[in-house]
C-alpha positions in Angstrom: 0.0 0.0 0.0 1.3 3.5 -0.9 -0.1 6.0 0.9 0.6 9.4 -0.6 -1.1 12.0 1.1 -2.2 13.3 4.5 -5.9 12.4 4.2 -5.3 8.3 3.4 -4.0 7.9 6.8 -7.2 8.8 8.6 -7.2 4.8 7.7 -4.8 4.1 10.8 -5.1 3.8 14.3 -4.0 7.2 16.8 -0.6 5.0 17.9 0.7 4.2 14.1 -0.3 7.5 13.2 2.0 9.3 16.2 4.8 7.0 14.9 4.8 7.8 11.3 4.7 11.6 12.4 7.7 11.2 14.7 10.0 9.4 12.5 8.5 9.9 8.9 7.1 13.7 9.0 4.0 12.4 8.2 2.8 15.9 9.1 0.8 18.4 7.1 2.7 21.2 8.6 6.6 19.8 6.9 6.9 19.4 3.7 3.6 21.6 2.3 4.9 21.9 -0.6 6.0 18.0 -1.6 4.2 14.8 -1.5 6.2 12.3 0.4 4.5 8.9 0.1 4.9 6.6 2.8 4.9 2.7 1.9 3.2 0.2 3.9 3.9 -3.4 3.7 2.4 -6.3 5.0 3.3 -10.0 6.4 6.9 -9.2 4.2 10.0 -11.4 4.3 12.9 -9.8 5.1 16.3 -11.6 5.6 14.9 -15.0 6.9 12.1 -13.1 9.0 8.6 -12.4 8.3 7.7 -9.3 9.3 4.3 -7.8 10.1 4.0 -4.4 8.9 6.6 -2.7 7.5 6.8 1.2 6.6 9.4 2.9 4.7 9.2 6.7 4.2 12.3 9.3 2.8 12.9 12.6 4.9 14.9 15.5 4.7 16.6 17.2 2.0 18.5 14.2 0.8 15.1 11.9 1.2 17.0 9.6 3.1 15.3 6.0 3.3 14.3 5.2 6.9 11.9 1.8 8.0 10.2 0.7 10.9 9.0 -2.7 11.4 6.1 -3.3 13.4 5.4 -7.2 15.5 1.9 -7.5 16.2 0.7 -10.2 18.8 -2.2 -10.0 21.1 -0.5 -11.1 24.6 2.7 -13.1 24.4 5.0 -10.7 24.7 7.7 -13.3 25.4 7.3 -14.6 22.0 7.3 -11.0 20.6 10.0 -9.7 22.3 12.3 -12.4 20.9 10.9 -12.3 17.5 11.6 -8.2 17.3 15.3 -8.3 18.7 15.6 -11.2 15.9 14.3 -8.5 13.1 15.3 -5.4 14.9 18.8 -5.2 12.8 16.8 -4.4 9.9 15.1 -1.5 10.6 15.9 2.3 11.6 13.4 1.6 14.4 11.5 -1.2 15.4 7.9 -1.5 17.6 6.4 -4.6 19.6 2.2 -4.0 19.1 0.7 -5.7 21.9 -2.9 -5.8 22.7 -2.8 -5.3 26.2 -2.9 -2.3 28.2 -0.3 0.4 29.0 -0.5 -1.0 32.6 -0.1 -4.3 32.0 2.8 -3.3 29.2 4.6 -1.6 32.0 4.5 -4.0 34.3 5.7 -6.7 32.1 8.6 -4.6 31.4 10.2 -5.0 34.7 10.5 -8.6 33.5 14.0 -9.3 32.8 13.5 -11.0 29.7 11.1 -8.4 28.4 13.3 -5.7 29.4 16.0 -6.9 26.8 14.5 -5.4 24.1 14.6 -1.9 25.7 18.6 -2.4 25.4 17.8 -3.0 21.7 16.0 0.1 21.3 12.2 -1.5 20.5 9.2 0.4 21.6 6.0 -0.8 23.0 2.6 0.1 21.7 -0.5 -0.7 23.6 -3.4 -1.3 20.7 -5.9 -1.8 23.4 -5.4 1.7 25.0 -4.4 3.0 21.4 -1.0 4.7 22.4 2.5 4.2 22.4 4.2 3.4 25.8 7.7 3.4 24.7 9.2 5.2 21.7 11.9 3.3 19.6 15.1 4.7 19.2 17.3 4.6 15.9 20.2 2.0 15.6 22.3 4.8 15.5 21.2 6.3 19.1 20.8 3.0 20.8 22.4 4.1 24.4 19.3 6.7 24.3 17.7 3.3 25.0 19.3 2.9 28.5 17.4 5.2 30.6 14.8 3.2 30.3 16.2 0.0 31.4 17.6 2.1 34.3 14.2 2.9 35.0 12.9 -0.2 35.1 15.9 -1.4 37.5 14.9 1.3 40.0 11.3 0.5 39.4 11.7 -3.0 39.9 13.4 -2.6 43.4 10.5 -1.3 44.5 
């Protein structure tokens, strides 16, 4: 799917819609003068992965190519969490889609296991409360990614 202006993504959800803004522009305010499609993939293979949902979108002067993978699952978050630090390498940022709340997201990450793929730089969305919990961070700015497993040490202490 190629979505190529600001009125076809009334199709999406509040969540996907604050993430294409943050690291596509997907804005009406930038760019007023140029239409910069986004393209939205499905259930794609990439290296030896299927991947979910896929976006890739050009920004800046230099349209530079960036993607985000998206893993959808409706509770195991063990399974997802190991699936997205497996797929993670190929993407500029990477989301875990969970239908579960933003409470019950945050207190899974305390979980040592879930917690990993905060080190890895993978957000959290909560499709049942429509929102994202924790933002992604680039490959590139990956140690951004710590202060939330600091966080969650403290947090878990107490």
């Amino acid at each position: 799917m190629l979505v190529r202006n600001i009125e076809e993504l009334q199709l999406f959800s509040n969540w996907f819609l604050a993430i294409l803004e943050k690291h596509c522009h997907c804005s009406k305010y930038r760019y007023k003068d140029e239409i910069r499609p986004v393209e939205i993939e499905v259930r794609k293979r990439v290296g030896k992965h299927e991947v979910d949902v896929i976006v890739t979108c050009y920004v800046g002067e230099r349209n530079v190519k960036r993607t985000i993978g998206f893993e959808l699952k409706e509770n195991d978050i063990y399974k997802a969490v190991e699936q997205a630090i497996l797929r993670r390498q190929y993407f500029t940022w990477f989301y875990i889609v969970m239908d579960l709340s933003v409470e019950a997201i945050l207190g899974l990450l305390r979980n040592e296991p879930v917690k990993k793929a905060l080190k890895h730089g993978i957000g959290f969305v909560s499709g049942k409360d429509n929102c994202v919990v924790i933002q992604s961070y680039a490959k590139q700015h990956l140690s951004y990614a710590e202060a939330y497993t600091t966080l969650f040490d403290y947090l878990g202490d107490m």
